[in-house]
N, C-alpha and C positions, 0 to 999 in steps of 0.2 A: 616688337620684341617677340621673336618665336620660344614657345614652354615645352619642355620637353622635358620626360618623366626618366628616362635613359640616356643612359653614354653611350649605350650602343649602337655603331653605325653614323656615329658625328663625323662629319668629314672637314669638318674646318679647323687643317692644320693651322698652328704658327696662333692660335688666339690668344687673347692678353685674359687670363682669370683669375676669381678671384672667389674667396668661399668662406662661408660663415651662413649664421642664423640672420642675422640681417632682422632680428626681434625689432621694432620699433622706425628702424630706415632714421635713424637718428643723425647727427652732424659728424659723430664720429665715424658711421658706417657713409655718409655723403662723402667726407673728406676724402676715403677710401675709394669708393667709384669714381671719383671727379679725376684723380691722380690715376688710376687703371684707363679713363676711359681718354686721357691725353696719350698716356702710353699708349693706346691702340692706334689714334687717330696717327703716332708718329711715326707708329711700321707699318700704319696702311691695311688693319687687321680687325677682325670684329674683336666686339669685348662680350665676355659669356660671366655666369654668375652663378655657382651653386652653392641653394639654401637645401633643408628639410624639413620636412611638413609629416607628422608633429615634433617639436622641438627633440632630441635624442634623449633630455634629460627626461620626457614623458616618459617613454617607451620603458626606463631603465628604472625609473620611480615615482607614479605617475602621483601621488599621496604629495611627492615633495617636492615635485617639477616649477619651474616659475610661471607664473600668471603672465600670459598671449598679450602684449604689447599692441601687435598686428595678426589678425588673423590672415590665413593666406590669400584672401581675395584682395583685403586691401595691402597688403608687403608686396603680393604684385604689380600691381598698381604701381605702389610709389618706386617699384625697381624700375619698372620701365620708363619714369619719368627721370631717372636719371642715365637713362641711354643705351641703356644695358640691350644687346643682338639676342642672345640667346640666354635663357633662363633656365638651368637644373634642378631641377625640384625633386628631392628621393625621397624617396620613403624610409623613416627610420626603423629599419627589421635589426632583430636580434643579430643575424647574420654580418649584418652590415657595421653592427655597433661593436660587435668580435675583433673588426677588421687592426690590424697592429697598422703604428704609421707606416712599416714601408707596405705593408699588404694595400693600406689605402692607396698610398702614390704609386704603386703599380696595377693597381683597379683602375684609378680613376683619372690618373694623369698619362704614365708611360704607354698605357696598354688602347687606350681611346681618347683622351681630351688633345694630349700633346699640344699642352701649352707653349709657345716663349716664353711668355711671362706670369709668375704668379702674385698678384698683389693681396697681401694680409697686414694686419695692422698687428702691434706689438704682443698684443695679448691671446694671439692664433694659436688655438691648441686641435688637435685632431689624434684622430686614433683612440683604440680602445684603451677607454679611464684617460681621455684627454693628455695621453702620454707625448704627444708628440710636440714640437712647440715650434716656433719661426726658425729659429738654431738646425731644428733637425731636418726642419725643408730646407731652409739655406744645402744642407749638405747633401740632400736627395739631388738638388738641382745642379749643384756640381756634377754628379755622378750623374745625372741623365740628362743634360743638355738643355734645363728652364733656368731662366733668371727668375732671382726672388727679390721683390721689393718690399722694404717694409714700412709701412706707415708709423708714425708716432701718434701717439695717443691726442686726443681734441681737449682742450679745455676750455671752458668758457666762464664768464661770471655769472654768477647769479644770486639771489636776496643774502645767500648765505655766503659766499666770497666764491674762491675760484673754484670750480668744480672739472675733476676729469668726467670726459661723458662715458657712461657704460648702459648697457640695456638693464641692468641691477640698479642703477642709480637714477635711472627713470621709473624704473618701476617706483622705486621707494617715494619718490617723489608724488607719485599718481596716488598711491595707496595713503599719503599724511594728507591729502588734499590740495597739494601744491603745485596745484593745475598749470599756474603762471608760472614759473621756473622751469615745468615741464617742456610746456611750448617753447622754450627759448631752446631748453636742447633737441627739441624734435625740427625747430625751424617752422613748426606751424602747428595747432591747438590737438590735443591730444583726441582722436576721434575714437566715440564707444558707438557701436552700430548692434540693431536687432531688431525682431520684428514690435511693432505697436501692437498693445492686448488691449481689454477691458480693464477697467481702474474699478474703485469702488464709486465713483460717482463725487466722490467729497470736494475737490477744486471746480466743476461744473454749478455744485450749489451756493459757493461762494463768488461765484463771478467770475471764475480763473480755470477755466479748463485746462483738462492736462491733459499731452500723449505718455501714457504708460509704454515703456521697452520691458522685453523678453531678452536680454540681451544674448549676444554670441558668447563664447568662452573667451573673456575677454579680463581683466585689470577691472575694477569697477572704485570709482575714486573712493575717497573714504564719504561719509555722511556728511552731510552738508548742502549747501545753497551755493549755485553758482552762479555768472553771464556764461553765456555763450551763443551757441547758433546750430539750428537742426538743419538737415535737408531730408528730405520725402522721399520716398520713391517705389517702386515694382519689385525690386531685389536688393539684394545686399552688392553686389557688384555695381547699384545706381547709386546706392549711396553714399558709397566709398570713394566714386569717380564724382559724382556730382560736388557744381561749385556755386548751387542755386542759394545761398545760405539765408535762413533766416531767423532774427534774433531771438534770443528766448532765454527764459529762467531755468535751472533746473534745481533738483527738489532730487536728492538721493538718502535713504532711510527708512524708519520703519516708524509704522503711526502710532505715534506714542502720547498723541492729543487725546484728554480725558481719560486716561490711566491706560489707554490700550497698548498692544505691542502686537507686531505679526511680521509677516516675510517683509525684506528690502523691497521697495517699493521706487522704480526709477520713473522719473516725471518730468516732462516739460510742458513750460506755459510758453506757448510763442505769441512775443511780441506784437501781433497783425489781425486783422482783421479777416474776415471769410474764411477759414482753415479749413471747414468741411468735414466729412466723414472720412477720418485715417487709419479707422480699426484695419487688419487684416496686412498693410501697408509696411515696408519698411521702412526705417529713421536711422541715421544717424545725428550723433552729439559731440559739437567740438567743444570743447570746453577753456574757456578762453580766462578766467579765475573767479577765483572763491570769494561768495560775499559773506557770510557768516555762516558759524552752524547752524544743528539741527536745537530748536528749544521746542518747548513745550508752552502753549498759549490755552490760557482757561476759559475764554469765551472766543465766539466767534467774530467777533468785534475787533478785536486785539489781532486775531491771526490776520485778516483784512486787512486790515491797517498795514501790519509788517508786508505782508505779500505785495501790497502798494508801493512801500519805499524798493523791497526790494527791484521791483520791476523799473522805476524809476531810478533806481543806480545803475542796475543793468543796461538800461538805454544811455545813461553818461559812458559807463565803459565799454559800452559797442558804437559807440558814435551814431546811433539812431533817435 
């Protein structure tokens, strides 16, 4: 997958595209490139993809913007695994966000993409104040020679019955702790990535070492105890791609053992042996579901004990 910051100067007429934030690379935005990228393979054409980096709604409110599902190291990533030739990545500038829908589709389509085909799903809004919507492409594309396909919306079931997928209703999902429903509409466990810091030392004196994260700007689930599985690595771009996984407990909250209280504190205890020195190190955390919350235990005996079962349930629901 070639990334390119500019329309300017693309020479690959006739491509099959397709555009959106692509927050998450969830099942409803997969069902979307799966359906674009037959389209391509049928007229023999590449298939291109433009997102923006930071989301528009930042730029425009950043106090009331939505919490980063994917940051763009790892959205790229998972675009390219779905096939995607070329990647548009813009910058959201005020200029940009001015742009009225036909100013867009004569920026970004008539004047340099020059699509055949435009694929968007039902809820495709563009233009400034999201004015523009599938109806108004449809009739851009009559008037300038793209076909417009529209996807229908994904629904899936989950704990709670049928769910349509949106990047809003994953998020909401991540933020109750509903790690498990999450992954079903992302199609794989929701990953928080950042760098590994110094802890206070307190899971080291109990037997249960932890890697503390710095995380990215990212979703951070709600407080709580999960299973799931880290991977290690040099960068954030390793950990995002890496598929080395290993199991572990995580621990998200503030320390509130023995009356105290202080910053969110994120934590993993991995399940293994030899772990070594990870300070300085990047991690990511897939989170695979929730084992209970956050209590409060009054001797160290009792927290021991819990930390015990939990890691022993965590190995039944990781299969290790």
């Amino acid at each position: 997958m070639k990334i390119l910051e500019t329309v300017k100067d693309f020479d690959q007429k006739g491509v099959v595209l397709t555009i959106g934030n692509f927050d998450g690379v969830h099942l409803g935005h997969i069902e979307i490139l799966s359906i674009a990228k037959k389209l391509a393979e049928q007229k023999k054409t590449s298939l291109a993809a433009m997102t923006f980096d930071p989301h528009p709604a930042y730029s425009l409110h950043p106090q009331k913007s939505p919490e980063v599902l994917t940051p763009l190291v790892l959205k790229t990533l998972l675009l390219a695994e779905c096939g995607i030739d070329y990647l548009f990545v813009l910058k959201s500038s005020w200029e940009f966000l001015r742009l009225s829908p036909q100013e867009f589709v004569e920026e970004f389509l008539i004047k340099t993409i020059r699509p055949s085909i435009v694929v968007e799903g039902t809820n495709f809004n563009f233009g400034c104040r999201r004015s523009g919507n599938v109806g108004t492409l449809q009739q851009f594309g009559k008037e300038n020679g793209f076909e417009v396909k529209v996807v229908p919306t994904k629904q899936i079931e989950v704990s709670a019955g049928t769910l349509t997928i949106s990047s809003t209703a994953v998020r909401q999902m991540i933020s109750d702790g509903n790690v498990a429903d999450a992954a079903i509409a992302l199609a794989r466990p929701y990953r928080l990535a950042g760098h590994i810091v110094s802890g206070q030392g307190r899971g080291r004196q109990l037997g249960f070492p932890t890697a503390n994260m710095n995380p990215m700007k990212q979703i951070i689930p709600a407080e709580g105890v999960y299973a799931g599985s880290v991977e290690i690595g040099q960068s954030d771009e390793e950990v995002c791609s890496s598929m080395n996984r290993t199991p572990s407990v995580f621990s998200i909250g503030r320390p509130k053992n023995y009356g105290n209280s202080g910053p969110l504190m994120i934590e993993a205890h991995l399940l293994t042996k030899n772990v070594g020195d990870l300070y300085g190190k990047w991690m990511a955390m897939d989170f695979v579901n929730r084992l209970r919350d956050r209590q409060v235990f009054k001797t160290d005996i009792s927290l021991m004990a819990q930390i015990t079962k939990d890691c022993e349930r965590a190995r039944q629901i990781l299969g290790c």
